[in-house]
N, CA, C and O of each residue as an XYZ file, in Angstrom:
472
protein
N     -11.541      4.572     -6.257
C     -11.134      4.594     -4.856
C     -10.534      5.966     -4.575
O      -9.716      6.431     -5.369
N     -10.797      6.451     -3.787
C     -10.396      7.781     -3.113
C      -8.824      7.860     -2.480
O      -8.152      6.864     -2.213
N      -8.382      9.277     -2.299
C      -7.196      9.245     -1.858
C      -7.486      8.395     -0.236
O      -6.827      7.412      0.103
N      -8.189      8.789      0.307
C      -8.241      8.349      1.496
C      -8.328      6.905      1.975
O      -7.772      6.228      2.840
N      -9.338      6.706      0.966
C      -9.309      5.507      1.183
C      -8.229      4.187      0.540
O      -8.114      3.070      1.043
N      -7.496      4.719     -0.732
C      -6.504      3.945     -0.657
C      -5.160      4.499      0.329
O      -4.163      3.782      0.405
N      -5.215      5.714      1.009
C      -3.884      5.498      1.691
C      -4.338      4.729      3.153
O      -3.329      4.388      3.771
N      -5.435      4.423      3.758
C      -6.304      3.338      4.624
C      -6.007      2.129      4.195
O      -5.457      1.499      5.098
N      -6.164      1.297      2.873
C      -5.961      0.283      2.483
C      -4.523     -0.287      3.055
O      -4.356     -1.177      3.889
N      -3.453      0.560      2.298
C      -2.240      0.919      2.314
C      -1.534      0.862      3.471
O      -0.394      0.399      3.510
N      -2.070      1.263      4.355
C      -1.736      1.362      6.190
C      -1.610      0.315      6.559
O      -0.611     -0.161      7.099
N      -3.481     -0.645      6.112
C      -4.073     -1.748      6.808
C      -3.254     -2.785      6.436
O      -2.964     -3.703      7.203
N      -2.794     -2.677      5.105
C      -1.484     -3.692      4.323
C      -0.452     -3.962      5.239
O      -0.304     -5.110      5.658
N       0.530     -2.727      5.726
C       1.435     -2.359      6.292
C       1.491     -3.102      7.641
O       2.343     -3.845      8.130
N      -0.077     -2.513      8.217
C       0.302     -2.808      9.751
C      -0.962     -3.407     10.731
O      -1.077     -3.500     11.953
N      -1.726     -3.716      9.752
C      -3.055     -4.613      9.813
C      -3.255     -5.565     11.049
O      -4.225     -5.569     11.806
N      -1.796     -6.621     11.117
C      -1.849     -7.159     12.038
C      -1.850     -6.527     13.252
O      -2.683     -6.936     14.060
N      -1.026     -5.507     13.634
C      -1.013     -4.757     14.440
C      -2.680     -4.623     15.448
O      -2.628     -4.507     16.672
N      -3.956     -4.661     14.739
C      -5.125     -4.173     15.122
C      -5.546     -4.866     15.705
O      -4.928     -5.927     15.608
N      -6.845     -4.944     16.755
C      -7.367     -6.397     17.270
C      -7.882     -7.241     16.179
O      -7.941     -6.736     15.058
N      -8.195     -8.240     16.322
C      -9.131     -9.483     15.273
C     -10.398     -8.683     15.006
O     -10.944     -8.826     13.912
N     -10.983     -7.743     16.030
C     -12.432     -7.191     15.416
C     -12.056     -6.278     14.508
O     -12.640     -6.258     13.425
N     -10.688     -5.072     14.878
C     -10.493     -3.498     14.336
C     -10.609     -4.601     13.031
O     -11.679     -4.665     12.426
N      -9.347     -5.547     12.589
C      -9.060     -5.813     11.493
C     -10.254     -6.277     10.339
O     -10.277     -6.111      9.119
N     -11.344     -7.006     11.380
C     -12.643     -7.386     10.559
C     -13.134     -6.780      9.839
O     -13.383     -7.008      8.655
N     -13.369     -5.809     10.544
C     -14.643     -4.626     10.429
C     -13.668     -3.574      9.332
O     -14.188     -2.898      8.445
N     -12.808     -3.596      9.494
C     -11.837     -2.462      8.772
C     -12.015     -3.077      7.474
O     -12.426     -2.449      6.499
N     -11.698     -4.335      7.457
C     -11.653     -5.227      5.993
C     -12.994     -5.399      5.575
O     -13.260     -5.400      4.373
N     -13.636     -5.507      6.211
C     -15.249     -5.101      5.644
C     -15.734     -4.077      5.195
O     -16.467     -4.040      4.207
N     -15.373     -3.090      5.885
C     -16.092     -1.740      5.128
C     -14.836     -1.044      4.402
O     -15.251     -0.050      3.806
N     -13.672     -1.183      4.264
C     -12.577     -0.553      3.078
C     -12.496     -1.249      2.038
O     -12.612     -0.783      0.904
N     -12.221     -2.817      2.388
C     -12.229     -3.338      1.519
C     -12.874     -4.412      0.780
O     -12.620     -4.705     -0.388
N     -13.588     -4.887      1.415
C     -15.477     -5.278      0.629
C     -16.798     -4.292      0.766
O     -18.024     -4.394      0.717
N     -15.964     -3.447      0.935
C     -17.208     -1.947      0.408
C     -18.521     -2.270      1.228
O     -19.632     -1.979      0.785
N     -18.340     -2.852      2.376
C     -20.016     -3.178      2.964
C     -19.792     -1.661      3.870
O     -18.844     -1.017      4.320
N     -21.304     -1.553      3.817
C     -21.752     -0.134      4.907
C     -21.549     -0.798      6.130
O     -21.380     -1.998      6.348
N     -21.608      0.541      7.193
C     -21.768      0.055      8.320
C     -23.253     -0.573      8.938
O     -23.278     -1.232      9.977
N     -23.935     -0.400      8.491
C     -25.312     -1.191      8.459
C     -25.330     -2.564      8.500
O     -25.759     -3.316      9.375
N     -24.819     -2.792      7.463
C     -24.593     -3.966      6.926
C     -23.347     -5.156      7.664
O     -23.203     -6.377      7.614
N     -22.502     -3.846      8.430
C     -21.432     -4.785      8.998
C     -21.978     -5.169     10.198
O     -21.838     -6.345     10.534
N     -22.929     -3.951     11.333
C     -23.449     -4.203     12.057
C     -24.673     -4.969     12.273
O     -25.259     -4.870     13.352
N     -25.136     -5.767     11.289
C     -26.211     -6.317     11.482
C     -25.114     -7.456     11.314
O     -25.375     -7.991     12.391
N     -24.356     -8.038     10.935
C     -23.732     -9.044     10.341
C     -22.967     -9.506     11.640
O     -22.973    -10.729     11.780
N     -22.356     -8.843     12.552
C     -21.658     -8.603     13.802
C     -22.717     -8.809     14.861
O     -22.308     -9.538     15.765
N     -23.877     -8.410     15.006
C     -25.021     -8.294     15.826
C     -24.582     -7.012     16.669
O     -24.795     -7.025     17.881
N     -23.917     -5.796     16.014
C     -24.215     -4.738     16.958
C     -24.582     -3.530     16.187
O     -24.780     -3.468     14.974
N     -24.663     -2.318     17.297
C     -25.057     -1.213     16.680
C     -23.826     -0.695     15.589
O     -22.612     -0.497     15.539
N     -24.973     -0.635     14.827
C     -23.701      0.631     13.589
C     -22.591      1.980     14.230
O     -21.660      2.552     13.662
N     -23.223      2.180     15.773
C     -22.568      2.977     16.268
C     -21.145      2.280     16.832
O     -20.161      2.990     17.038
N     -21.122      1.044     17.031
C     -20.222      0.244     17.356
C     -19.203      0.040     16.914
O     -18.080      0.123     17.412
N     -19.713     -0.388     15.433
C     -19.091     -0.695     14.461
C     -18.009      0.651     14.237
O     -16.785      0.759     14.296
N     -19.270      1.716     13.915
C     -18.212      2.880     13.575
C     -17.568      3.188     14.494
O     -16.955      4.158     14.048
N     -17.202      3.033     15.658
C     -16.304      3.190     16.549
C     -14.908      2.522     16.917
O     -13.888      2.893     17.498
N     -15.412      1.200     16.217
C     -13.767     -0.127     16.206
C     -13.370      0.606     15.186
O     -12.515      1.454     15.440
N     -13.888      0.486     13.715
C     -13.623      0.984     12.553
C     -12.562      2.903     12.677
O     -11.467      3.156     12.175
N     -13.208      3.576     13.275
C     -12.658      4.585     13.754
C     -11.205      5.182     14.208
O     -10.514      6.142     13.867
N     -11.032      3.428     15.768
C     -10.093      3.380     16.399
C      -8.885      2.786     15.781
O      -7.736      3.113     16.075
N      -9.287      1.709     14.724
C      -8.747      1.508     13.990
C      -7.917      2.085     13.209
O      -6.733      1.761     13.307
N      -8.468      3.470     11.861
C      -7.982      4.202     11.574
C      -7.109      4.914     12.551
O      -5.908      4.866     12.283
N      -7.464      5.585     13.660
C      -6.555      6.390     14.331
C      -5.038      5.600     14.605
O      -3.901      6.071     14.607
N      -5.490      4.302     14.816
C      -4.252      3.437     15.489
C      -3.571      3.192     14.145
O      -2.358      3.358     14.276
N      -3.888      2.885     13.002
C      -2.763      3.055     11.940
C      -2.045      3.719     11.365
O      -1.059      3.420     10.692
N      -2.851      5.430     11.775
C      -2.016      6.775     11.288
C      -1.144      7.016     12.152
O      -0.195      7.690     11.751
N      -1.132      6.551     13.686
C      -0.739      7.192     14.704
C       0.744      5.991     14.273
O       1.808      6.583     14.092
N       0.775      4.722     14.153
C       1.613      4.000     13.843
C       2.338      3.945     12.753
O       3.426      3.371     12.692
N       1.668      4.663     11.621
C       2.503      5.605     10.540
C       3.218      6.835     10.503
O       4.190      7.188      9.836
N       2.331      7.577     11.606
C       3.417      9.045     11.854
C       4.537      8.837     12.769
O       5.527      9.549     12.600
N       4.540      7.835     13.866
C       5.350      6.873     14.206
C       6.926      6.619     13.580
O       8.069      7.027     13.788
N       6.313      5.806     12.802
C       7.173      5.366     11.945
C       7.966      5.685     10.750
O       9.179      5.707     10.543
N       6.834      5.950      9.951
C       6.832      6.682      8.287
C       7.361      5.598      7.489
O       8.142      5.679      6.542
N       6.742      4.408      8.084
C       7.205      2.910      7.071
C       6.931      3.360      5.293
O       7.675      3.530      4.328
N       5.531      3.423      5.516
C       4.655      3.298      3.993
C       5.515      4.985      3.389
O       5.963      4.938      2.244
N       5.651      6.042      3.999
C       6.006      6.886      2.949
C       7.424      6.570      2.615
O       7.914      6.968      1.558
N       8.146      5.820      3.538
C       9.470      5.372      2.835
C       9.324      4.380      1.371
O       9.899      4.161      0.305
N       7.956      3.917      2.279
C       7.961      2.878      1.101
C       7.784      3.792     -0.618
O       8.407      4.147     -1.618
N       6.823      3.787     -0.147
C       6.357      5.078     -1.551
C       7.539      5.844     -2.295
O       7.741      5.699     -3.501
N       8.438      6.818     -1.333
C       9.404      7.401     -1.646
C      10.510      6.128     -2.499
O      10.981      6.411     -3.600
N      10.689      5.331     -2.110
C      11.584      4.322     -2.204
C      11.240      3.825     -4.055
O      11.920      3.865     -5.080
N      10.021      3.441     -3.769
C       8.606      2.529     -4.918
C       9.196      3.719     -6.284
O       9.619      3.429     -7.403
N       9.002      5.165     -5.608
C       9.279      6.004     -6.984
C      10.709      6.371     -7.177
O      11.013      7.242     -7.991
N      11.373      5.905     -6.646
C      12.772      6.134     -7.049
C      13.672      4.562     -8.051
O      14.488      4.521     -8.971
N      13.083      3.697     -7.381
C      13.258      2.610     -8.480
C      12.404      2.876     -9.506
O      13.037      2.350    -10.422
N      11.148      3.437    -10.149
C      10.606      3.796    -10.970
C      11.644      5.158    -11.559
O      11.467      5.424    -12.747
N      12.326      5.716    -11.073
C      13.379      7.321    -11.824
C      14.287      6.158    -12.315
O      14.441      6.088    -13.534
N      14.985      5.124    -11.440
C      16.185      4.146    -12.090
C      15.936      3.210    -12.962
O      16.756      2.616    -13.663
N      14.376      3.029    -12.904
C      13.996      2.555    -14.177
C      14.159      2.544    -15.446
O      14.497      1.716    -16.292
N      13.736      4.043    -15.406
C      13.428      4.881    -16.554
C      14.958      5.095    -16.843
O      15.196      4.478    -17.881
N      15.914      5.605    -16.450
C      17.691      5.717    -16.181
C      18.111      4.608    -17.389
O      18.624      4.612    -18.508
N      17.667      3.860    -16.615
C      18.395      2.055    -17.127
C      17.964      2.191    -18.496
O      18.791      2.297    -19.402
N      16.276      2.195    -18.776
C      15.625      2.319    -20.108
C      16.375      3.369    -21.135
O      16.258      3.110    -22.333
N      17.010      4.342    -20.823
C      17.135      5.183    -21.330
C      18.542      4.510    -22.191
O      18.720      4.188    -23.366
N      19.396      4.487    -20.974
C      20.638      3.935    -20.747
C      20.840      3.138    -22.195
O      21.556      3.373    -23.168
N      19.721      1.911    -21.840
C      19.852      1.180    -22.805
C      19.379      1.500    -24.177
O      19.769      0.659    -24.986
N      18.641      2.479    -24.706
C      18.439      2.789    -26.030
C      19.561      3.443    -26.368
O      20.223      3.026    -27.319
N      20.004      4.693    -25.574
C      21.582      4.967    -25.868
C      22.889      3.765    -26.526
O      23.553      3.811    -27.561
N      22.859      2.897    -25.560
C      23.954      2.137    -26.256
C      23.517      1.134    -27.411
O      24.167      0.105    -27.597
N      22.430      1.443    -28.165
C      22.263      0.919    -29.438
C      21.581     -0.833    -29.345
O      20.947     -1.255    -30.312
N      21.757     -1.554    -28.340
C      21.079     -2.987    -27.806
C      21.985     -4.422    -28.520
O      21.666     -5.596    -28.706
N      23.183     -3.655    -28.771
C      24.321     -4.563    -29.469
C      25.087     -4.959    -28.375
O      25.350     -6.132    -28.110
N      25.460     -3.948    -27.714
C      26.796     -3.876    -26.520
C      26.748     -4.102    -25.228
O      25.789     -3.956    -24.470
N      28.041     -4.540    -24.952
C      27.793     -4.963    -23.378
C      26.697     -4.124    -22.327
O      25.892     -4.460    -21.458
N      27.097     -3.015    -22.857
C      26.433     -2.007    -22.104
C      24.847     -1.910    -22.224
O      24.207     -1.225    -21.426
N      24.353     -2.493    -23.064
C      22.862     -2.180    -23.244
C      22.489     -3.708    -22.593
O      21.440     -3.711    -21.948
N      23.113     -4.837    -22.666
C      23.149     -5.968    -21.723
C      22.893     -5.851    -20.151
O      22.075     -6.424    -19.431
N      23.803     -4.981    -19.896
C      24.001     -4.891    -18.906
C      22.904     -3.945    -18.262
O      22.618     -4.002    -17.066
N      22.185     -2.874    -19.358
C      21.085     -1.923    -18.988
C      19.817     -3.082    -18.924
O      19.007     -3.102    -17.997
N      19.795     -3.894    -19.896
C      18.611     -4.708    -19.720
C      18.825     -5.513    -18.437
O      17.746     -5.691    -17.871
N      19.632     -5.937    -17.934
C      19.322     -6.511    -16.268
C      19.694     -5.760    -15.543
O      20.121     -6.191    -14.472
N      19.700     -4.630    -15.738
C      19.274     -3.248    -14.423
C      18.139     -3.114    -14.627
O      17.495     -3.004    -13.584
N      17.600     -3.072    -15.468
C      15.936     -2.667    -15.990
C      14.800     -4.055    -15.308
O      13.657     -3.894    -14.879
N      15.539     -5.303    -15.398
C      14.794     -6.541    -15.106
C      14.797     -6.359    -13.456
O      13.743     -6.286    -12.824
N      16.143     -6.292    -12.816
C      16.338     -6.090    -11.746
C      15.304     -5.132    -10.495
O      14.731     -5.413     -9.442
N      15.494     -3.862    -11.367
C      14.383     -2.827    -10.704
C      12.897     -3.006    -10.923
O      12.049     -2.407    -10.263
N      12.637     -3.859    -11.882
C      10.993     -4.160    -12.120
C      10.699     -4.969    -11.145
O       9.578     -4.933    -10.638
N      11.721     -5.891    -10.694
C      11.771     -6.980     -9.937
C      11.290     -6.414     -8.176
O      10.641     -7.056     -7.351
N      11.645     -5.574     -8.092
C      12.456     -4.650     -6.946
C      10.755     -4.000     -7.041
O      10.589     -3.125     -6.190
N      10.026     -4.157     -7.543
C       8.734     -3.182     -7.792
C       7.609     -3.946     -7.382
O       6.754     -3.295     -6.783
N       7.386     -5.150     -7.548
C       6.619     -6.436     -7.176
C       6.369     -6.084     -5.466
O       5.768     -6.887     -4.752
């Protein structure tokens, strides 16, 4: 999968509902069951030019609602910083040897932030 096309996926996750019932169809058809537009438009009964045009508006309306916002790069930003406190905690806990309160206490910071990752 391409950069593009998973940060499209990613959007459609985010804010999917947001789109009409067709943008969302057709979007979920050709990103994410890989059908051509050929294939969506014969399936739809219209022109492929059609298709690529919901599909299109679509995209525009989820970037425009991401630059908007900046939900998903918070998210992201966010996603890799519990991944740095991860690694912190992991560390944390080989330091205090896995006897002591303290390495206890690193293992449910470590459970915690994996949790936090889901």
């Amino acid at each position: 999968m391409d950069d593009e096309t998973l940060q499209m996926t990613m959007l459609f996750d985010f804010f999917g509902e947001l789109l009409t019932e067709k943008q969302r169809e057709y979007f979920d058809l050709y990103h994410n069951e890989d059908l051509s537009l050929s294939e969506i438009a014969e399936k739809a009964g219209i022109s492929r030019q059609g298709v690529f045009d919901i599909i299109a508006r679509a995209e525009k309306s989820l970037l425009l609602i991401e630059q908007k916002t900046g939900v998903v790069q918070k998210w992201l930003n966010t996603y890799a910083e519990i991944g740095q406190a991860e690694k912190i905690a992991r560390e944390l806990m080989s330091l205090s040897g896995g006897e002591s309160r303290s390495a206890a206490l690193s293992q449910k910071l470590v459970l915690l932030l994996q949790g936090l990752k889901c």
